[in-house]
mmCIF entry with sequence, helices, sheets and N, C-alpha, C, O atoms, coordinates in Angstrom:
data_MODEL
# 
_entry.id   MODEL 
# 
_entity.id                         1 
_entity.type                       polymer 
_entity.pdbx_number_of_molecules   1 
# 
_entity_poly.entity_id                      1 
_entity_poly.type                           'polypeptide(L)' 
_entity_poly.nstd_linkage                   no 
_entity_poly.nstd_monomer                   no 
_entity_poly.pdbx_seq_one_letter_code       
;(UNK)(UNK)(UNK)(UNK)(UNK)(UNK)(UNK)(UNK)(UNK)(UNK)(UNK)(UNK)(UNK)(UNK)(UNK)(UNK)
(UNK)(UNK)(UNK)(UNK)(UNK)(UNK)(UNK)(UNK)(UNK)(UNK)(UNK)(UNK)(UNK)(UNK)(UNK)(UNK)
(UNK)(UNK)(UNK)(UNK)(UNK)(UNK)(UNK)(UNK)(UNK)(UNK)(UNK)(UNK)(UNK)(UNK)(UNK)(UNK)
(UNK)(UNK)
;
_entity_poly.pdbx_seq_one_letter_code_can   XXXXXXXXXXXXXXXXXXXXXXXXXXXXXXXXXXXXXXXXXXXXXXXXXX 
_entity_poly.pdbx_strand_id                 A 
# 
loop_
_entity_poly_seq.entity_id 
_entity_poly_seq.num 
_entity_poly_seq.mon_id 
_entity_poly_seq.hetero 
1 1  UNK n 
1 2  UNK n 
1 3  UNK n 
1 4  UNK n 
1 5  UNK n 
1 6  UNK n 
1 7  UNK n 
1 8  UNK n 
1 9  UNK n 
1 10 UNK n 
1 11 UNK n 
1 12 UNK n 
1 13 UNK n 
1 14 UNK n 
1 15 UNK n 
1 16 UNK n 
1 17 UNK n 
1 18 UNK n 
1 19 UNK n 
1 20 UNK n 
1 21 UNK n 
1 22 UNK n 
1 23 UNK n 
1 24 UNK n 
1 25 UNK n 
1 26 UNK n 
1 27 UNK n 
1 28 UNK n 
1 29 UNK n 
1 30 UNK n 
1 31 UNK n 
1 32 UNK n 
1 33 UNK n 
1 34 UNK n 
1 35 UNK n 
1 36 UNK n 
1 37 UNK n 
1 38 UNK n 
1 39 UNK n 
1 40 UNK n 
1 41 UNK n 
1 42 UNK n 
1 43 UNK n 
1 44 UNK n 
1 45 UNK n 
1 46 UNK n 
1 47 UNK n 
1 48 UNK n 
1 49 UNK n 
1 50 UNK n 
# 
_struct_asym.id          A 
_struct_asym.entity_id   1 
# 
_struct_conf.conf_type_id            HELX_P 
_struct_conf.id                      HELX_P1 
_struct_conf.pdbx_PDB_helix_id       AA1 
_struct_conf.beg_label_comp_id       UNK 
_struct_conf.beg_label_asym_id       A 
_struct_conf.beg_label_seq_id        43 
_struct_conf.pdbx_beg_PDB_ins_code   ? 
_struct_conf.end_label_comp_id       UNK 
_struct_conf.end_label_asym_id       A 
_struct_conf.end_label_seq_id        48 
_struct_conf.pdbx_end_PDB_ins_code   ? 
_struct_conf.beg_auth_comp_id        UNK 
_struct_conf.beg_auth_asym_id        A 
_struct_conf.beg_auth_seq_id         43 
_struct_conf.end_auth_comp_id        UNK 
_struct_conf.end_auth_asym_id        A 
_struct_conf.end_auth_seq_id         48 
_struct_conf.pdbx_PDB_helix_class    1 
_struct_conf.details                 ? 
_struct_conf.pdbx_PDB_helix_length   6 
# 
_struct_conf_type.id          HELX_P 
_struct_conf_type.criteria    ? 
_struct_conf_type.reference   ? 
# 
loop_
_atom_site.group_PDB 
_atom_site.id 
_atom_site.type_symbol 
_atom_site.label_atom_id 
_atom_site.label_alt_id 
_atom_site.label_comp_id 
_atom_site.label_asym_id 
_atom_site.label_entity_id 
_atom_site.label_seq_id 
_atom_site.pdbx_PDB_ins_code 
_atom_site.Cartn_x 
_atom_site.Cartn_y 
_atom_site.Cartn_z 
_atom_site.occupancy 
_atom_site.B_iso_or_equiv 
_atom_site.pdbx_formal_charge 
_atom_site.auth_seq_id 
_atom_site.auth_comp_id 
_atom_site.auth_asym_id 
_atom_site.auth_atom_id 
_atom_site.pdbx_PDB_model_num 
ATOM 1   N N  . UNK A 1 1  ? 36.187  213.086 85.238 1.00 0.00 ? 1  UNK A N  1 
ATOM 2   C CA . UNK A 1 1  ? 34.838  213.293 84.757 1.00 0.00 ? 1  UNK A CA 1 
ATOM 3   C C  . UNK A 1 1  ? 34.866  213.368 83.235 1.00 0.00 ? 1  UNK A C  1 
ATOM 4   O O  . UNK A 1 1  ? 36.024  213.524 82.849 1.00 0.00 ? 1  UNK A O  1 
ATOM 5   N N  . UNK A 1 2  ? 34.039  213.314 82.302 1.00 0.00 ? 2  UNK A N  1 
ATOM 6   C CA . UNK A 1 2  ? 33.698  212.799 81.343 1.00 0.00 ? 2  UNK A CA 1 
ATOM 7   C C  . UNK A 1 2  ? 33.040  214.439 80.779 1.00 0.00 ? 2  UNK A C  1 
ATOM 8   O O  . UNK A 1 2  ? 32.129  214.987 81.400 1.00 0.00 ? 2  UNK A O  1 
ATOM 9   N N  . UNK A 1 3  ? 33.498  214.887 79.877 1.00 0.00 ? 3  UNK A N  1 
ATOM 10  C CA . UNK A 1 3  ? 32.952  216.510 79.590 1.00 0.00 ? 3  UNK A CA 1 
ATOM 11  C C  . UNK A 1 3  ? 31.663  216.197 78.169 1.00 0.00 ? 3  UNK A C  1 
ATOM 12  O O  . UNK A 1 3  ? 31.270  215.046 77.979 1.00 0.00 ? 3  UNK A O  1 
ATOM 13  N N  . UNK A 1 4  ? 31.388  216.817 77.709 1.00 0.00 ? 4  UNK A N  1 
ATOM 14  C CA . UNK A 1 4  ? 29.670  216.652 77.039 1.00 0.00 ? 4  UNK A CA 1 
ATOM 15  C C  . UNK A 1 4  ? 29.953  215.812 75.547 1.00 0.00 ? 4  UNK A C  1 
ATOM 16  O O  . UNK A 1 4  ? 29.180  215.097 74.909 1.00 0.00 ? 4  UNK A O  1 
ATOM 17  N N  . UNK A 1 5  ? 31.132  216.133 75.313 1.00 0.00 ? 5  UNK A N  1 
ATOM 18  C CA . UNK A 1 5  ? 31.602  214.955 73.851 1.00 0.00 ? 5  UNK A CA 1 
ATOM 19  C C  . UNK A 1 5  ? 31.454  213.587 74.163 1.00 0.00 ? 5  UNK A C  1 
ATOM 20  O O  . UNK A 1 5  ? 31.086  212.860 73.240 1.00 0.00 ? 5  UNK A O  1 
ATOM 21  N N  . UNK A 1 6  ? 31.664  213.076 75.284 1.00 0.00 ? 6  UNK A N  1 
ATOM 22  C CA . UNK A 1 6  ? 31.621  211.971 75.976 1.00 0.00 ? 6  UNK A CA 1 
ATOM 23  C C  . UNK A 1 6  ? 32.434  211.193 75.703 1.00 0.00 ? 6  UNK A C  1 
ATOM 24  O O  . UNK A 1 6  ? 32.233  209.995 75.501 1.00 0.00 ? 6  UNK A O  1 
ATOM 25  N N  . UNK A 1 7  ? 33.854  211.976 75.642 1.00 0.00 ? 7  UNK A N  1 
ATOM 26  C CA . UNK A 1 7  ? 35.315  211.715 75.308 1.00 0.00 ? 7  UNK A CA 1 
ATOM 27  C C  . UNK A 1 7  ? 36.300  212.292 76.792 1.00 0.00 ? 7  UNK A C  1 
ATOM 28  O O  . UNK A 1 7  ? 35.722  213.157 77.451 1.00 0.00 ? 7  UNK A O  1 
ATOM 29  N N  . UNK A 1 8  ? 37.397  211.951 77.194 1.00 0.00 ? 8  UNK A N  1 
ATOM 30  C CA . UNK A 1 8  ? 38.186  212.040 78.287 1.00 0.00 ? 8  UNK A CA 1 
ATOM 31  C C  . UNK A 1 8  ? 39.048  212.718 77.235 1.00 0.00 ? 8  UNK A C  1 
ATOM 32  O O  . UNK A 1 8  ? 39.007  212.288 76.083 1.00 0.00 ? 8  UNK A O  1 
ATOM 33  N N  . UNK A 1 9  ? 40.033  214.020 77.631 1.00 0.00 ? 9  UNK A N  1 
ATOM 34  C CA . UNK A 1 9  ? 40.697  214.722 76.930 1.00 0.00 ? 9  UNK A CA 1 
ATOM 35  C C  . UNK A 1 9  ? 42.126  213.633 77.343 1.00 0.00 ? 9  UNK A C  1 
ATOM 36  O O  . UNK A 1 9  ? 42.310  213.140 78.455 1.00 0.00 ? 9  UNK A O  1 
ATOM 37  N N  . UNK A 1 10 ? 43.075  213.431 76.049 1.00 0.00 ? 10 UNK A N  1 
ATOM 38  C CA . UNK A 1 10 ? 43.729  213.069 76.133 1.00 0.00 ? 10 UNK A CA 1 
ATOM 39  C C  . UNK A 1 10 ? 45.177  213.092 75.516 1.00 0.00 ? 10 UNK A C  1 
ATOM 40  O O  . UNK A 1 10 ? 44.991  213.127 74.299 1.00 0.00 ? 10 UNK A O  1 
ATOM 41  N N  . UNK A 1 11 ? 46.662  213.089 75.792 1.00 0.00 ? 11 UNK A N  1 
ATOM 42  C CA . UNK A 1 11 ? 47.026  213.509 74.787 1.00 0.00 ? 11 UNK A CA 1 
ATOM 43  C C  . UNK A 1 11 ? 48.153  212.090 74.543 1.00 0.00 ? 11 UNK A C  1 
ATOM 44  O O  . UNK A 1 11 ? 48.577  211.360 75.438 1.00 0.00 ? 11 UNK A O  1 
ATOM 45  N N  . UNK A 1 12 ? 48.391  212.011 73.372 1.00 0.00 ? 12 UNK A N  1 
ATOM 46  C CA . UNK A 1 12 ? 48.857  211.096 72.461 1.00 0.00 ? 12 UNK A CA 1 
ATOM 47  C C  . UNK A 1 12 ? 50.077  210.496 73.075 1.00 0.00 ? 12 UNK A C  1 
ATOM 48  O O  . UNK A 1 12 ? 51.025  211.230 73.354 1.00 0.00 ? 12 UNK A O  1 
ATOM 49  N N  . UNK A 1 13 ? 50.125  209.068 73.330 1.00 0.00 ? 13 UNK A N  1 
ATOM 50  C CA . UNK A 1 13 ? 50.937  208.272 74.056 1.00 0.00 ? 13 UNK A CA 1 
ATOM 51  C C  . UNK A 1 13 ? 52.040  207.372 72.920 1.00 0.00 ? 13 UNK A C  1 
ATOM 52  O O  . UNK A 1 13 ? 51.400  207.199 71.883 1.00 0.00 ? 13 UNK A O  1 
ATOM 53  N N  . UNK A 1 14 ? 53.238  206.857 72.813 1.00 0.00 ? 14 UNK A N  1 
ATOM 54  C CA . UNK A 1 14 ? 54.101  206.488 72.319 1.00 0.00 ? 14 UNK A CA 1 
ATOM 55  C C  . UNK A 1 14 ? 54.593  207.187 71.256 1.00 0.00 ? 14 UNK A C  1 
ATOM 56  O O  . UNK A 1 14 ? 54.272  208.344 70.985 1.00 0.00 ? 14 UNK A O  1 
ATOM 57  N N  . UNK A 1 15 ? 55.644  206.269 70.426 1.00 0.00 ? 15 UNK A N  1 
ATOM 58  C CA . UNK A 1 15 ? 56.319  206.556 69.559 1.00 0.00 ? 15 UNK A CA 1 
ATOM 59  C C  . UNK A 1 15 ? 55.331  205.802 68.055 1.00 0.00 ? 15 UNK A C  1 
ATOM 60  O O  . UNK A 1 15 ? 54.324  205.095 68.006 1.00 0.00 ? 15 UNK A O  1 
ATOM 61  N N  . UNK A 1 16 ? 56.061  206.277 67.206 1.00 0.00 ? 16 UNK A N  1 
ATOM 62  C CA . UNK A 1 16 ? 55.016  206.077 65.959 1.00 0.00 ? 16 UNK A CA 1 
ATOM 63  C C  . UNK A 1 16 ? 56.791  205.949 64.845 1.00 0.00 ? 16 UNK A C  1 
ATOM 64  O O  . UNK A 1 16 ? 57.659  206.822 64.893 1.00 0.00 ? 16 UNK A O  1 
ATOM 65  N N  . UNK A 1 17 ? 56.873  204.865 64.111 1.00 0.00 ? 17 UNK A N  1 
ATOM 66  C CA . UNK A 1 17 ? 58.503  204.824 63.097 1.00 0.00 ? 17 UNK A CA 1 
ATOM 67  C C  . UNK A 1 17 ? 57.872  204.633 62.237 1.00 0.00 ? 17 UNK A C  1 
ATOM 68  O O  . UNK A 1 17 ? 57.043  203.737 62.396 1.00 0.00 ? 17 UNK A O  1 
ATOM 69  N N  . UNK A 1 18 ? 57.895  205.179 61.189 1.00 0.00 ? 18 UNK A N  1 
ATOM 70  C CA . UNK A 1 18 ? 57.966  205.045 59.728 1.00 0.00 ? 18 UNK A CA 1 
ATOM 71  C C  . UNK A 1 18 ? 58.476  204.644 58.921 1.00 0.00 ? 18 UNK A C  1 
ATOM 72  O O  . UNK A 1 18 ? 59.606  204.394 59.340 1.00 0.00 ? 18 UNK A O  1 
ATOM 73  N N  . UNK A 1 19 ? 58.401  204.379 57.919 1.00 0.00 ? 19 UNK A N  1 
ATOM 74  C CA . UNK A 1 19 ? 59.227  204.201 56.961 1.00 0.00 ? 19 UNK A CA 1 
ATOM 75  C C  . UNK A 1 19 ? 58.508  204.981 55.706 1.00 0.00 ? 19 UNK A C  1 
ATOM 76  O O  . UNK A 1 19 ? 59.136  205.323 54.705 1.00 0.00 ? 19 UNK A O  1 
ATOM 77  N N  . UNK A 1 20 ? 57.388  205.166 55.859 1.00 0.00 ? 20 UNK A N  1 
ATOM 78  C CA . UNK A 1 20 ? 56.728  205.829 54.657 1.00 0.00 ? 20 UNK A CA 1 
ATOM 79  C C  . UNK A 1 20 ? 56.848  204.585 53.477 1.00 0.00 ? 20 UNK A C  1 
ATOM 80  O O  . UNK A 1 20 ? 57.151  203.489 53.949 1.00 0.00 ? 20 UNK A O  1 
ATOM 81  N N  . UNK A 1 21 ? 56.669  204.635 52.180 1.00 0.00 ? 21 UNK A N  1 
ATOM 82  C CA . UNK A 1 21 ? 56.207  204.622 51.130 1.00 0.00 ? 21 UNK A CA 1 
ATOM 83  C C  . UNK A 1 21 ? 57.334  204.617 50.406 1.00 0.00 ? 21 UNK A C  1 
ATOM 84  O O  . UNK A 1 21 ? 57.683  203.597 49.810 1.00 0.00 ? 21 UNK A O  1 
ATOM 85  N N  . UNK A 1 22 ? 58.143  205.913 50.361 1.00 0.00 ? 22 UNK A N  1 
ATOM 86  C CA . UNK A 1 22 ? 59.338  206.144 49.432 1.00 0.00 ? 22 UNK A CA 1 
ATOM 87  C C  . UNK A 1 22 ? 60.745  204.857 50.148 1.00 0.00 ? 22 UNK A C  1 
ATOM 88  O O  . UNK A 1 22 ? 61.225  204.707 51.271 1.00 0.00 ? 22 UNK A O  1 
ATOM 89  N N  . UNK A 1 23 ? 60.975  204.172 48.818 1.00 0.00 ? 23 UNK A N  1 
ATOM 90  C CA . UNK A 1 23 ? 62.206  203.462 48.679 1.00 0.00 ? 23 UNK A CA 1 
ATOM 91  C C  . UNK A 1 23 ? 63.557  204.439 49.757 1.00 0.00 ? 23 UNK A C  1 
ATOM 92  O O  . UNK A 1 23 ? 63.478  205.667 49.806 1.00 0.00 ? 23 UNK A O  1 
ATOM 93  N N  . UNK A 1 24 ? 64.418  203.865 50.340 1.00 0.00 ? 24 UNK A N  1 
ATOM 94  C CA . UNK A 1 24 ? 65.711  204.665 50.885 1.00 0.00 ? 24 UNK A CA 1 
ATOM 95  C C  . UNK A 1 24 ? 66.919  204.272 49.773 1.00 0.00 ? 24 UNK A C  1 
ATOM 96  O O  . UNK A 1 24 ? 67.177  203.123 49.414 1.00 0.00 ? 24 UNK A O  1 
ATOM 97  N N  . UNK A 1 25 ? 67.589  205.483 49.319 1.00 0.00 ? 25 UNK A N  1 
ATOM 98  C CA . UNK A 1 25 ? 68.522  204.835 48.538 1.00 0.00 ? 25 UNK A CA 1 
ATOM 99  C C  . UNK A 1 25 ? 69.760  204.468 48.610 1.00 0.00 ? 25 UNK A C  1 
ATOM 100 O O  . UNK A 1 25 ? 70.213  205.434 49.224 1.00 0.00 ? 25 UNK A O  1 
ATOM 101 N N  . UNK A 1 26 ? 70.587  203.820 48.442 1.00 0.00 ? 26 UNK A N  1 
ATOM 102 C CA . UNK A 1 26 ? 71.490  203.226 48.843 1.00 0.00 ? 26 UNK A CA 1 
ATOM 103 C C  . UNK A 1 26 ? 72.466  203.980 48.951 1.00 0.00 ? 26 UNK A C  1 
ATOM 104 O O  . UNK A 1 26 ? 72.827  204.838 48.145 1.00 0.00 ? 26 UNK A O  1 
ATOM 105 N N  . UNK A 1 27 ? 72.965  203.684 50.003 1.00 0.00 ? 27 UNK A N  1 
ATOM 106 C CA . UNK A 1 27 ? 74.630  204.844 50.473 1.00 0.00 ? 27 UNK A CA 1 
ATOM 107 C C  . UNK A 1 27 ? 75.506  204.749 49.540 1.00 0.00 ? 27 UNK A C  1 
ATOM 108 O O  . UNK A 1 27 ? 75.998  203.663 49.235 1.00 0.00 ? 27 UNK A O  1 
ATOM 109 N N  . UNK A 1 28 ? 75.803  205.794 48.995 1.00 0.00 ? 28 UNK A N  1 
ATOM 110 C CA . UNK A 1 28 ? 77.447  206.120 48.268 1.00 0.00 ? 28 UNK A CA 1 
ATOM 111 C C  . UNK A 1 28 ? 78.235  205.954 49.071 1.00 0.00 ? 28 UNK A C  1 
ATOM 112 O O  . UNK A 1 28 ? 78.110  206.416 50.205 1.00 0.00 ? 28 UNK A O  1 
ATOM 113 N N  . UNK A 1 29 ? 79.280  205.231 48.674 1.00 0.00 ? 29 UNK A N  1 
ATOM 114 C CA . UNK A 1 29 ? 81.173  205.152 49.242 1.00 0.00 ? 29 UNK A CA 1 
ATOM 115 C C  . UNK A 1 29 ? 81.807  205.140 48.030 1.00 0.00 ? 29 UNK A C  1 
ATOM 116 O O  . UNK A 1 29 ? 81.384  204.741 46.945 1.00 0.00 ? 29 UNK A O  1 
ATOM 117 N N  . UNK A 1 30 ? 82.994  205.676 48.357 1.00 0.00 ? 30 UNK A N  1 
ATOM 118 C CA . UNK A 1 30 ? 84.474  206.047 47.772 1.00 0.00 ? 30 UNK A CA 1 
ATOM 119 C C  . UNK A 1 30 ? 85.539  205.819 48.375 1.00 0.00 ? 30 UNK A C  1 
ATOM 120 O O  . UNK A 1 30 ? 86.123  206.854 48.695 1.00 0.00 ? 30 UNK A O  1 
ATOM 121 N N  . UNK A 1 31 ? 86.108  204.759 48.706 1.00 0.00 ? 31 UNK A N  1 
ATOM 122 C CA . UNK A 1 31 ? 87.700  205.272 48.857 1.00 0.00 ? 31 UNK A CA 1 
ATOM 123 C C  . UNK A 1 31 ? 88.848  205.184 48.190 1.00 0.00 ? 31 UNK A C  1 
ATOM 124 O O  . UNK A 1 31 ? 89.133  204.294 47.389 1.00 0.00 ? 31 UNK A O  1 
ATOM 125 N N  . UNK A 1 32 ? 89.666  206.289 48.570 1.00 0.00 ? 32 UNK A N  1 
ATOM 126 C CA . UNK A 1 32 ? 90.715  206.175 47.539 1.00 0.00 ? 32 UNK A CA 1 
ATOM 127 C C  . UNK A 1 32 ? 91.737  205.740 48.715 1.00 0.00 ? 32 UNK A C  1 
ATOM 128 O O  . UNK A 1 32 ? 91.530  205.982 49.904 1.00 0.00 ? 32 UNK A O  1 
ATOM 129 N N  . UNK A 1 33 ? 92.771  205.122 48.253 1.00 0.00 ? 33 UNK A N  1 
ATOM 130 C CA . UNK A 1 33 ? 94.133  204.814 49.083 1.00 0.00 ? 33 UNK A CA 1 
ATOM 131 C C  . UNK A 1 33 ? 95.557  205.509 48.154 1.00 0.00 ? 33 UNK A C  1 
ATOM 132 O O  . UNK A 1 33 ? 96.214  205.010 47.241 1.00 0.00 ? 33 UNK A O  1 
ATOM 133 N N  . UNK A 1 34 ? 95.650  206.610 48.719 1.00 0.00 ? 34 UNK A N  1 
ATOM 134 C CA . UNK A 1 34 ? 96.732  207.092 48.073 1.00 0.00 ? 34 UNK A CA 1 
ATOM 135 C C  . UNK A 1 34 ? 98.428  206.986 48.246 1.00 0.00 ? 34 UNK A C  1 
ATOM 136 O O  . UNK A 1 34 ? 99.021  207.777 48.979 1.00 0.00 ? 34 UNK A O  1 
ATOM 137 N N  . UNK A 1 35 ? 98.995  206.134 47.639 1.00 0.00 ? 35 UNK A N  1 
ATOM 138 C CA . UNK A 1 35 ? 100.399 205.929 48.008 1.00 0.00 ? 35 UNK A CA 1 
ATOM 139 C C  . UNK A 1 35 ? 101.162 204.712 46.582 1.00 0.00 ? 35 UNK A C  1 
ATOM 140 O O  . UNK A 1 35 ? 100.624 204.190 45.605 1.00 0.00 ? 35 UNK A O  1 
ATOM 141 N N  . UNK A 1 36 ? 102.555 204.662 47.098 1.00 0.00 ? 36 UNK A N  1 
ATOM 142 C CA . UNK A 1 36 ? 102.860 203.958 45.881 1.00 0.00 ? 36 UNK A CA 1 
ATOM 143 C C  . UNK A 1 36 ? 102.643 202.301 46.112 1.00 0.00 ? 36 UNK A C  1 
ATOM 144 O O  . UNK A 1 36 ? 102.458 201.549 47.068 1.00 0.00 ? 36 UNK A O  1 
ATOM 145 N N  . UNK A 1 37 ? 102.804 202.177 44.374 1.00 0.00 ? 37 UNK A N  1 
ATOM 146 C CA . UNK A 1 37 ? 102.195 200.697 44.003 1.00 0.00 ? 37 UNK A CA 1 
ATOM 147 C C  . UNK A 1 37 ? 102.910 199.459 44.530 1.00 0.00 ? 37 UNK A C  1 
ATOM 148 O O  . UNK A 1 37 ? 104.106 199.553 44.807 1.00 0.00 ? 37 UNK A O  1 
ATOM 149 N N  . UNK A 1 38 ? 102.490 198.709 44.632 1.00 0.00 ? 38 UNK A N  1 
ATOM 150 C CA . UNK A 1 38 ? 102.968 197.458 45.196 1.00 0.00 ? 38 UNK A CA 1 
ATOM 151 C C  . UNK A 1 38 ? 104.274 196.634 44.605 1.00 0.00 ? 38 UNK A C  1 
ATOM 152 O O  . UNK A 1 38 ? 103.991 195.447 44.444 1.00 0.00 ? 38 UNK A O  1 
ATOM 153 N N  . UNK A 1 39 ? 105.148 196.847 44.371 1.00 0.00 ? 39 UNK A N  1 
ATOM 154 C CA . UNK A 1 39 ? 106.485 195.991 43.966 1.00 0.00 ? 39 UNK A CA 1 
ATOM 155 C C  . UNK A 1 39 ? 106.193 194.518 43.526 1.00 0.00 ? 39 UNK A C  1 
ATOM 156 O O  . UNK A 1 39 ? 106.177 193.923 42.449 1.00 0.00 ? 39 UNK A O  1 
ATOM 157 N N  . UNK A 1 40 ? 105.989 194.224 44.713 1.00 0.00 ? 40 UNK A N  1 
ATOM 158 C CA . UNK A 1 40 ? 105.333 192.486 44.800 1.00 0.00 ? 40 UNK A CA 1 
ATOM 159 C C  . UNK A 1 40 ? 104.334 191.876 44.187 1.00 0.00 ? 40 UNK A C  1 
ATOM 160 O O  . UNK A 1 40 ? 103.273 192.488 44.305 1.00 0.00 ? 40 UNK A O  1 
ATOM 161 N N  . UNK A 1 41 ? 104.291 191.121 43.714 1.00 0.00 ? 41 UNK A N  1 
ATOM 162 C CA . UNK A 1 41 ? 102.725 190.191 43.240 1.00 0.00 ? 41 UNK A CA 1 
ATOM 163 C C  . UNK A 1 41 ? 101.946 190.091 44.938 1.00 0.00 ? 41 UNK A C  1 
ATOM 164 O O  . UNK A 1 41 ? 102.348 190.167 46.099 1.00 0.00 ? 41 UNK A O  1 
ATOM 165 N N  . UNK A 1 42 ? 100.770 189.902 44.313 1.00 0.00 ? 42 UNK A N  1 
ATOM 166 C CA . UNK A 1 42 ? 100.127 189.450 45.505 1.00 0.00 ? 42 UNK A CA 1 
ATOM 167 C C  . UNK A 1 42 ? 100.043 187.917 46.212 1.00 0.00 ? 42 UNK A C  1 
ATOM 168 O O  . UNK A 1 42 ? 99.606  187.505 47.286 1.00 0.00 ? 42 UNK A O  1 
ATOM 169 N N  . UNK A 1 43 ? 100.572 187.407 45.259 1.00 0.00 ? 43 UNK A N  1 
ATOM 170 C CA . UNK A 1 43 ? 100.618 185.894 45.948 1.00 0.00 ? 43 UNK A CA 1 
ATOM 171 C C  . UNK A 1 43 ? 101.851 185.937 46.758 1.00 0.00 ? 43 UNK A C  1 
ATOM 172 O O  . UNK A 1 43 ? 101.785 185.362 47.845 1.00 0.00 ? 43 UNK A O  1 
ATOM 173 N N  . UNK A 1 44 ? 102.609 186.327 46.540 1.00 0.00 ? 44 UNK A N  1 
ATOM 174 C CA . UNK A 1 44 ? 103.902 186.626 47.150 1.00 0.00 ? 44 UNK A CA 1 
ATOM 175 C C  . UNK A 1 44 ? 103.471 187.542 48.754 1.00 0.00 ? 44 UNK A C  1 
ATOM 176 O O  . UNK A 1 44 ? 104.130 187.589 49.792 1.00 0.00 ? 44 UNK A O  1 
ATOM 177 N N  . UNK A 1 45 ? 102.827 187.852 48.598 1.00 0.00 ? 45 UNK A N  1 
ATOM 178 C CA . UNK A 1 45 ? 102.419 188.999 50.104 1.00 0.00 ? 45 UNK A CA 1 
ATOM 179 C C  . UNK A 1 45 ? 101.767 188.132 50.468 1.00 0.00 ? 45 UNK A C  1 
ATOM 180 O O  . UNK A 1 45 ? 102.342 187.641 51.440 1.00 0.00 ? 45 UNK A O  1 
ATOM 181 N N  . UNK A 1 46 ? 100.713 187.534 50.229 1.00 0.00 ? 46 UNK A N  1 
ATOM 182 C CA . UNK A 1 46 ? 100.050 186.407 50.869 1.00 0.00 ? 46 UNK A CA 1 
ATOM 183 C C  . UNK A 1 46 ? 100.672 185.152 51.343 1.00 0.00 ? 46 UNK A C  1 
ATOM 184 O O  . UNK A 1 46 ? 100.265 184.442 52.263 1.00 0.00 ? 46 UNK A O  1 
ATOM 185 N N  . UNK A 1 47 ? 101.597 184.991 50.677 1.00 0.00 ? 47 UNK A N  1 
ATOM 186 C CA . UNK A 1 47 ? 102.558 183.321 51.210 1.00 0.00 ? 47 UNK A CA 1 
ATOM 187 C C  . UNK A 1 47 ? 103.014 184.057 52.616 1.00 0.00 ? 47 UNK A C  1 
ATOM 188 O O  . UNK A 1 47 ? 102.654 183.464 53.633 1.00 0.00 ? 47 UNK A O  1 
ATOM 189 N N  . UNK A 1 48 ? 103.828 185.387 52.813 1.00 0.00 ? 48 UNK A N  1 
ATOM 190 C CA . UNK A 1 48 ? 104.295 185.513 53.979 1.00 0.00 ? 48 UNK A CA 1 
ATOM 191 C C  . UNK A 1 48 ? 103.799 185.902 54.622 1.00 0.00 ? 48 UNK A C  1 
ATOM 192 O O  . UNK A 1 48 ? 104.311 185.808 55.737 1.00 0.00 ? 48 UNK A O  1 
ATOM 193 N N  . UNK A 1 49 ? 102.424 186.662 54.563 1.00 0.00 ? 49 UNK A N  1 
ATOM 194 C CA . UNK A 1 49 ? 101.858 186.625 55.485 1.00 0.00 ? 49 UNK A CA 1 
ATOM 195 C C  . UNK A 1 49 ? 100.798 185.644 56.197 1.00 0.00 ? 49 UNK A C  1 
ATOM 196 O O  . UNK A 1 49 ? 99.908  185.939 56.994 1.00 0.00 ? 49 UNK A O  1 
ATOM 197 N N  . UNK A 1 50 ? 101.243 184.107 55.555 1.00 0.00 ? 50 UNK A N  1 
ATOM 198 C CA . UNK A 1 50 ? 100.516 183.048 56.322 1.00 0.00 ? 50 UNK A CA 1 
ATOM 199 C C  . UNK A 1 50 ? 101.286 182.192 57.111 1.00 0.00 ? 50 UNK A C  1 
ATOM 200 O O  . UNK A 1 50 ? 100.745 181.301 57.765 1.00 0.00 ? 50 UNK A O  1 
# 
């Protein structure tokens, strides 16, 4: 039935995603690799490992 607003009470169906307005800012990364330096040239590591 239909109450005197002549509106059906109802309550709010799905999802709603945003993004808003404001820019997202770009992820920070860091890595460090800690250990000793390479002896070899790198062309030299690359020949054997092909």
């Amino acid at each position: 039935m239909i109450d005197e607003r002549g509106q059906q009470e109802q309550e709010p169906i799905g999802i709603v995603i945003s993004r808003g307005s404001r820019d997202e800012r770009a992820p920070r990364f860091a890595a460090y690799v800690w250990g000793p330096a390479p002896t070899e040239p790198a062309e030299a590591r690359a020949a054997q490992a092909a």
